[in-house]
C-alpha positions, 0 to 999 in steps of 0.5 A: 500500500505504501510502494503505491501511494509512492507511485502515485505520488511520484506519478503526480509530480511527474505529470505536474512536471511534464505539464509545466514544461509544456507552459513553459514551452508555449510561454517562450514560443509566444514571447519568440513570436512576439519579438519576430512580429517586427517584420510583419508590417500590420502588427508593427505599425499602430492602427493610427497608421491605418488611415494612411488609406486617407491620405491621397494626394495627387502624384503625377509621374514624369516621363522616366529616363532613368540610366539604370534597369528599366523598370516595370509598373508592378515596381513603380506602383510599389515605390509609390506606395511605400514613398507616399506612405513614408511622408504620412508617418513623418507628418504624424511623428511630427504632429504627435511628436513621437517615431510611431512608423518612422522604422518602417519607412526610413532606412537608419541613417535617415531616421536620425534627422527626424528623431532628432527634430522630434527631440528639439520640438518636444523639448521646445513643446512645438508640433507640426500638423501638416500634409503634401497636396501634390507630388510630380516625381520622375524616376531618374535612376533604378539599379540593376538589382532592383534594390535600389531607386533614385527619384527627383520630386518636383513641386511638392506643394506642402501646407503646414501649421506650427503649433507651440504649446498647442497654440496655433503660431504660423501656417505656410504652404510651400512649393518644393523639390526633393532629391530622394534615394529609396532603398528596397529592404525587407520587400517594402522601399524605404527613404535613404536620403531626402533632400529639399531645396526651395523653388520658385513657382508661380502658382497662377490660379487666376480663372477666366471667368472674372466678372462672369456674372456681369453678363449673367443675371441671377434668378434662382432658388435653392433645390431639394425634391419635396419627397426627400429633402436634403437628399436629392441623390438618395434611392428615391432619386427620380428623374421623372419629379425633378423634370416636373420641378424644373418645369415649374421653375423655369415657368416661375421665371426663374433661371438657376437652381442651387443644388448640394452635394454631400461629402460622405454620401457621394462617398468622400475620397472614392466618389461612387458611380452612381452618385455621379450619374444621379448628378448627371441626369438632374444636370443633363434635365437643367440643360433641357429646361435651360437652367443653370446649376450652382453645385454647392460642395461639402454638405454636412462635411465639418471636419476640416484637418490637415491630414484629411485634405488630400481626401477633399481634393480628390473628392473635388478632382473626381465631381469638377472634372466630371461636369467642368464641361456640362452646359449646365454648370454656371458656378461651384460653391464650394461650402455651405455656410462654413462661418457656423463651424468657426466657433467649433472648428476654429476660424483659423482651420476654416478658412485654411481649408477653404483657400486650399479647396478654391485654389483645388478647384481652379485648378481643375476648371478654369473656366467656371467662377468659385463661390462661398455661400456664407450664412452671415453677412459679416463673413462675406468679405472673407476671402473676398479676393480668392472667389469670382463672386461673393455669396451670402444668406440673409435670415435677419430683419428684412427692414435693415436688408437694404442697408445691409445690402448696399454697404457691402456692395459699397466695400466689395465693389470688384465683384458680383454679390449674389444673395444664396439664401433667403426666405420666410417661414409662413409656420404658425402652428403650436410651436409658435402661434404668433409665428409666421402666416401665409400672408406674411409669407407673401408680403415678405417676399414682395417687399424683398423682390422690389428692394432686389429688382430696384438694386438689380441684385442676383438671387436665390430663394429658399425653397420651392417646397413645404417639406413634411419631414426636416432631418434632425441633422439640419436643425436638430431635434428641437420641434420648434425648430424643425416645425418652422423649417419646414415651411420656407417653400412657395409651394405647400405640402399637398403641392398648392402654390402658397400666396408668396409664389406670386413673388418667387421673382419679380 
């Protein structure tokens, strides 16, 4: 009895040890396997870097006459990839003043310079927010191994803002050329040497179209589908309803439309197929009821960060280019009332997001003009300089329009001022019994169109229609708000023309 509780016993301790040879094994093979996830770039890298699928700016190749081995696409597109790659981790080492990626996309002689900036910055507590527009490399040399490429980048527009404990001290956009040498280690091309030198472009963005609207008179109305406001391009899209509104504006005596083009649902950096023909046909019926189009750009797009530009530009690159040459399209607005988002946003951020997409726009079409519509009146003479034509709302007492009016066309008297939004709500209802009223409605717009007929003043009224629902996303989800928003148009929910459709021109 004794020799078996020994064998037993020594048969526990034995199978105590063999089990705890085998967690030891495994722990050692996990912590093997983690050191060896080094070369596996989706482990290495923080997910942060995934967004470097976000940062698309424009590359332009040059015709390459390199001396070295001929290269193919397949390896040109791989050095692509990895040098634009290479710039977005600087851009965030130096935003966030760390190295995060800085291994995986320069070699260890380069990394010394960047590691050394990030150390004098963060000793400074200075960091750089900043991103490249447009890249124009041209492969001057690749060698024989294929280990080995040398490219001269040529004006390589960067935007940068210089923040010092976390307040905003400059912002600069440059135009440089680099000297890059890419070195091809552990089958992904990492940056050797990068050297800049300033150069001295003339980045001419002047459109023919100074003035336009001096031949052209502005009637027109801002544009939604009754059925789905602030969704014109939606599953409901239909051609049949929007060539029956057409109709009706163009019988009104109206000319132009204003119609929005949402950032996130036309699919941001990848605009979809199918937005883009949607946009087609309402254009294409413009065209057919002899009306022209302003595409107001951005709608319900609020974020305005560097590293996210070169996703607007693209966004910009695939709709300008799209329509630049449809009959339809008489002007580009390129935000809706951004002046609300100073506040949240910070003006400073706006209105460099702004500059920089006027300036993408017309590099794209030279022909059209470029407009802001600003919300408020004050805001108009922001950027005056950089758009064909200024554009404002106007939702204040109608008493003081005039005055309003004809001092701004006073301080701004080198370009056209066109009134984008205004309007009266006939809402009288619980919400605000001492509201608004149909005829109220009426005597507001005939007053407004005498002081616009007398001033020869280009409008834009809001809207031809009541609209049933308002998305909580426009004014939010207060009853009163939304209530009195729905009543603006000139024709009322069951598609009777309200007394105001008399005046929706004079």
């Amino acid at each position: 009895m004794i020799n078996l509780n020994k064998n037993i016993t020594r048969g526990v301790i034995l199978i105590v040890f063999i089990l705890l040879n085998v967690f030891l094994i495994f722990g050692i093979a996990k912590v093997f396997e983690y050191l060896n996830t080094g070369a596996d770039r989706s482990s290495m890298l923080h997910l942060e870097l995934e967004k470097a699928a976000n940062y698309v700016p424009a590359i332009s190749w040059s015709e390459t006459k390199n001396e070295g081995r001929q290269i193919d696409e397949q390896s040109l597109k791989a050095i692509e990839k990895d040098y634009l790659k290479a710039w977005y981790v600087k851009h965030l080492a130096y935003k966030n003043n760390n190295t995060l990626g800085i291994d995986d996309y320069y070699t260890e002689s380069a990394r010394k310079n960047i590691y050394n900036f990030i150390k004098i910055n963060n000793r400074k507590s200075v960091s750089i927010e900043a991103t490249t527009i447009r890249h124009h490399p041209t492969l001057e040399f690749f060698s024989e191994d294929g280990q080995l490429a040398m490219l001269t980048d040529r004006n390589v527009t960067e935007y940068k803002k210089i923040y010092k404990n976390n307040d905003l001290i400059t912002e600069i956009q440059e135009i440089s050329t680099y000297k890059v040498v890419l070195l091809l280690e552990d089958g992904f091309w990492r940056i050797r040497h990068l050297v800049r030198s300033e150069t001295n472009v003339e980045d001419t963005l002047q459109n023919n179209n100074e003035n336009r609207l001096n031949d052209y008179q502005i009637k027109g109305i801002n544009y939604y589908p009754q059925s789905t406001p602030w969704d014109t391009f939606g599953d409901t899209f239909n051609s049949t309803t929007i060539s029956k509104d057409f109709e009706i504006i163009k019988n009104a005596g109206l000319n132009t439309i204003r119609i929005f083009v949402q950032y996130n649902d036309f699919g941001k950096a990848q605009v979809k197929p199918e937005k883009l023909e949607k946009l087609k046909k309402l254009l294409d019926i413009a065209t057919d009821k002899d009306l022209k189009v302003m595409i107001t750009l951005f709608d319900f797009y609020g974020d305005y960060s560097v590293l996210d530009w070169t996703m607007n530009l693209k966004h910009i690159e695939k709709i300008v280019s799209s329509f630049k040459n449809h009959q339809a399209i008489l002007a580009w607005d390129v935000k809706n009332e951004p002046d609300l988002d100073f506040k949240s946003r910070g003006k400073k951020n706006v209105m460099a997001w702004l500059n920089t997409m006027i300036d993408g726009i017309k590099r794209i079409d030279k022909m059209h003009a470029v407009t802001i519509g600003w919300a408020k009146h004050n805001s108009a003479y922001l950027l005056k300089e950089k758009v064909d034509f200024v554009s404002f709302h106007y939702y204040e007492d109608i008493d003081d329009f005039k005055t309003t009016y004809l001092k701004m066309k006073n301080d701004i008297s080198d370009k056209p001022i066109v009134l984008g939004e205004f309007g009266n709500s006939s809402y009288g209802g619980f919400w605000k019994p001492f509201g608004g009223s149909k005829n109220r409605q009426l005597k507001f717009h005939k007053k407004m169109q005498g002081i616009l007929k007398e001033h020869n003043i280009h409008f834009m009224s809001w809207t031809l229609y009541d609209f049933k629902n308002v998305p909580t996303s426009v004014v939010g989800n207060l009853p009163w708000r939304r209530s009195f928003q729905k009543r603006y148009g000139f024709i009322d929910t069951k598609g009777n023309r309200k007394p105001s459709f008399e005046y929706i021109t004079h």
